[in-house]
N, C-alpha and C positions, 0 to 999 in steps of 0.2 A: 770472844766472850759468849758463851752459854746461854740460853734465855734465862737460867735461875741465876744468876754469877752477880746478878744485882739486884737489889730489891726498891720499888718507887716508895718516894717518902714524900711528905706533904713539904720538906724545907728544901726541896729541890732547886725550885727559884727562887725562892724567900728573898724577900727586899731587891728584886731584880725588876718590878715591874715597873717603877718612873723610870727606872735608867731605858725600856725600849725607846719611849716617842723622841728620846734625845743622842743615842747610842747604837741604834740600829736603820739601816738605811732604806726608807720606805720600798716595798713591791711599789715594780712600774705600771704603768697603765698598759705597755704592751703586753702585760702578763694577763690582763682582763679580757683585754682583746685574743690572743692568744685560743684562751681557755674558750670564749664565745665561738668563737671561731668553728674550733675544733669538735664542739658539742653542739653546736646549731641552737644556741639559748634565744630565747626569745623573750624574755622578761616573764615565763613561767615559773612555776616549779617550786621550790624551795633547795636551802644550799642547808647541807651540813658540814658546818667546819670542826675536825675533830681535834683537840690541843690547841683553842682558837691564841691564846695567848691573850693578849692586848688588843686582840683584832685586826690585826695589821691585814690580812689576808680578807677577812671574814667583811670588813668595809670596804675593799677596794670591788670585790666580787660582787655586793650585796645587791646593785641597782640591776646585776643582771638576773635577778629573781624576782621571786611575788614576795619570797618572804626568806629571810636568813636565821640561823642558828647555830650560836658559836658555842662550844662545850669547851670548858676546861675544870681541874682539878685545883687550881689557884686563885683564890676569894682575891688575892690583888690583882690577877689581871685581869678578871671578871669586871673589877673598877675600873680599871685602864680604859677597856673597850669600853664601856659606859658612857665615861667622858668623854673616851674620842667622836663615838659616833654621837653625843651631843653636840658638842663641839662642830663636827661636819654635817649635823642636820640630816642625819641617816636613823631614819623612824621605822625600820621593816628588818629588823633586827632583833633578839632575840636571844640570851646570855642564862647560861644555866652551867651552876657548878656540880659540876658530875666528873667521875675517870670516866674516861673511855670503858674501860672494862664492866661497868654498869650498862651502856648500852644493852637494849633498846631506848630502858626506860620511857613506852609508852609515849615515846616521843613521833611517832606516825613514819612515814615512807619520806624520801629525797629524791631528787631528779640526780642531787650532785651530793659525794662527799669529798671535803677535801681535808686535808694530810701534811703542813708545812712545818717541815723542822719538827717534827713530834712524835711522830711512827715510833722511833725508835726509842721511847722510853716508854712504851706500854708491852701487855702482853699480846704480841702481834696475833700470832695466829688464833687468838682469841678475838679480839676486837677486827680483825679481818673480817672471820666466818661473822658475827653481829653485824655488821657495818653492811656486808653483804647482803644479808636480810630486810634490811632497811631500804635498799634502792630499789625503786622504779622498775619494771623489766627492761627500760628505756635507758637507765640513768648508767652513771659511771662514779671511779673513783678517782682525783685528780690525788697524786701526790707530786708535790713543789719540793723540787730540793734545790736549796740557795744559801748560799752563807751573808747572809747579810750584815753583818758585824765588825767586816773587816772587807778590804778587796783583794784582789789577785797579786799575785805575787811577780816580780820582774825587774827587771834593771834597763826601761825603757824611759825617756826623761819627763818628768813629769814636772807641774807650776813651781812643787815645795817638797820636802822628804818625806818619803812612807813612814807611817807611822814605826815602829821598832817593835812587831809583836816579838821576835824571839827576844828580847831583851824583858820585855811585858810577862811571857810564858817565864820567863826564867827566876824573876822578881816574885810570881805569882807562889813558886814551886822553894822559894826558899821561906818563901810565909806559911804554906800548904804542905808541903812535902813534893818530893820529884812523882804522885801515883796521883794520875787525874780524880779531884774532888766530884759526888755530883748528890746531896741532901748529904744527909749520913753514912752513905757508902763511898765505896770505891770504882773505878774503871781504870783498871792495867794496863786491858784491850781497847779501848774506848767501847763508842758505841756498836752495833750489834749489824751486819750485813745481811745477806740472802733473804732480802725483801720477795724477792721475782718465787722462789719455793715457797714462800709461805702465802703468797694471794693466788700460785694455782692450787695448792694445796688448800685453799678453803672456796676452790670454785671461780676464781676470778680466769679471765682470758684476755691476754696481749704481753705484753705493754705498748701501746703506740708512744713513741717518741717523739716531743717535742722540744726544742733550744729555743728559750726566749732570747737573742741576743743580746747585749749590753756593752761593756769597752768602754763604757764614758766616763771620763778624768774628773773624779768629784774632793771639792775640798772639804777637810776634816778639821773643826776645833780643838782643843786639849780638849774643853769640855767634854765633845763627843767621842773620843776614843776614849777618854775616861767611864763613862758611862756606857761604851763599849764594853768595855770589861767588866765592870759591873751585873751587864747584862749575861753573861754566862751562866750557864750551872756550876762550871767548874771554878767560878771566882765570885761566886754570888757573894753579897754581903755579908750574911748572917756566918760565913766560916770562915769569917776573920774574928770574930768574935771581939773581946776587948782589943784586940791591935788593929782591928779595922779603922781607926783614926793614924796610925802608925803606917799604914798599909796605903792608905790614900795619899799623905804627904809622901810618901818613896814614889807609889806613881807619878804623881804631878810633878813631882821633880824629873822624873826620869821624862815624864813625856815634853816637859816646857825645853829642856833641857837642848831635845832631840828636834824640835819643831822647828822653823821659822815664824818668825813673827806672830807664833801662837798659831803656826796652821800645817795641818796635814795635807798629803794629794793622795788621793788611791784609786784605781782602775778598775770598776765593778765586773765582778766574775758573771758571767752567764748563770742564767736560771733554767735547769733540767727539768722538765715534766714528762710522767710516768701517767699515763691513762689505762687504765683496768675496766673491763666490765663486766655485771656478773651474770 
């Protein structure tokens, strides 16, 4: 896929934001540790999280700053994080609906920005070179790549049955059509590769590599693979349109069906971090 071969739309996630806090499987605390770790954080600074989502990232990170700010494009999970970090009593936070590609927006300098599950639906080597200008002489760029949605794939025994995404993809694609959905366009190719050309190409230097490890056998409800799926761009609510009630009972059926006793097991995949500096 070409950087023009898609165009961002505001119903990208549409009606996908409650489905994360119950659908998607929280960053660990080793990933906080991790990141601290590796950047020598000391509870200064400020963090910019860029595609904060829901916050999932942007709260687990936050106590290792003076001060946090999560940007996103999406007024529903601008709410999500909202509630969340009331909810967890996280006061040093900071929520602003902006794309990426508006960066700076007089939004001041970061020690950190970081990049989960989102890079890839902006205009990178745009928001690269911005995001650039924004750090610290000191600071860096964390990008998290993790599938949190589902786990890893294998035929190692687990409590209860993996969930059945090829049967989930395949249900998805006879409501949708067999060409990955994502707002109002399409993705053939899926998402978009050759990250590493485009952050030296706007000045960046590395990648240092880090592997959060994981492996741990986690149980899954209908609910939450339901919600699961929800939570994609490729299955978001709003492009089921009126058969999205039609669409839901096929799932629930298909996943109660496939379950044990209403529970899933899945094996979480490791989380890849990419550190840049510029």
């Amino acid at each position: 896929m070409t950087e023009a071969a898609w165009q961002w739309d505001e119903t990208l996630y549409a009606g996908s934001a409650r489905h994360y806090s119950v659908g998607r499987r929280p960053y660990p605390a080793a990933l906080a540790d991790a990141i601290r770790t590796a950047l020598d954080l000391d509870g200064t600074g400020r963090l910019l999280d860029v595609g904060c989502g829901p916050g999932s990232l942007t709260l687990l990170l936050a106590p290792l700053f003076e001060a946090a700010l999560g940007v996103d494009a999406d007024q529903d999970m601008l709410a999500e994080g909202r509630r969340r970090a009331d909810g967890a009593g996280v006061v040093n936070v900071e929520w602003r609906h902006l794309r990426a590609e508006a960066l700076p927006a007089d939004l001041g300098t970061f020690r950190v920005a970081t990049f989960a599950q989102s890079f890839h639906w902006m205009d990178r080597p745009l928001v690269a070179r911005r995001v650039r200008d924004m750090l610290t002489p000191d600071g860096a760029w964390v990008h998290v790549g993790a599938n949190t949605h589902q786990g890893v794939t294998g035929d190692d025994p687990l409590p209860y049955p993996r969930a059945p995404w090829q049967q989930i993809n395949d249900l998805v694609a006879s409501y949708l059509g067999p060409i990955r959905r994502a707002g109002q366009g399409l993705l053939p190719a899926g998402t978009p590769s050759g990250e590493a050309e485009i952050m030296r190409g706007a000045g960046f230097s590395g990648p240092t590599r880090i592997t959060v490890e994981q492996g741990t056998a986690v149980e899954r409800s209908v609910d939450e693979v339901t919600s699961a799926v929800f939570s994609l761009s490729s299955s978001a609510p709003h492009l089921f349109g009126d058969r999205l009630p039609a669409f839901s009972a096929d799932l629930r059926h298909l996943l109660t069906t496939a379950a044990r006793d209403g529970r899933f097991a899945e094996r979480q995949g490791d989380i890849e971090l990419a550190i840049w500096r510029p």
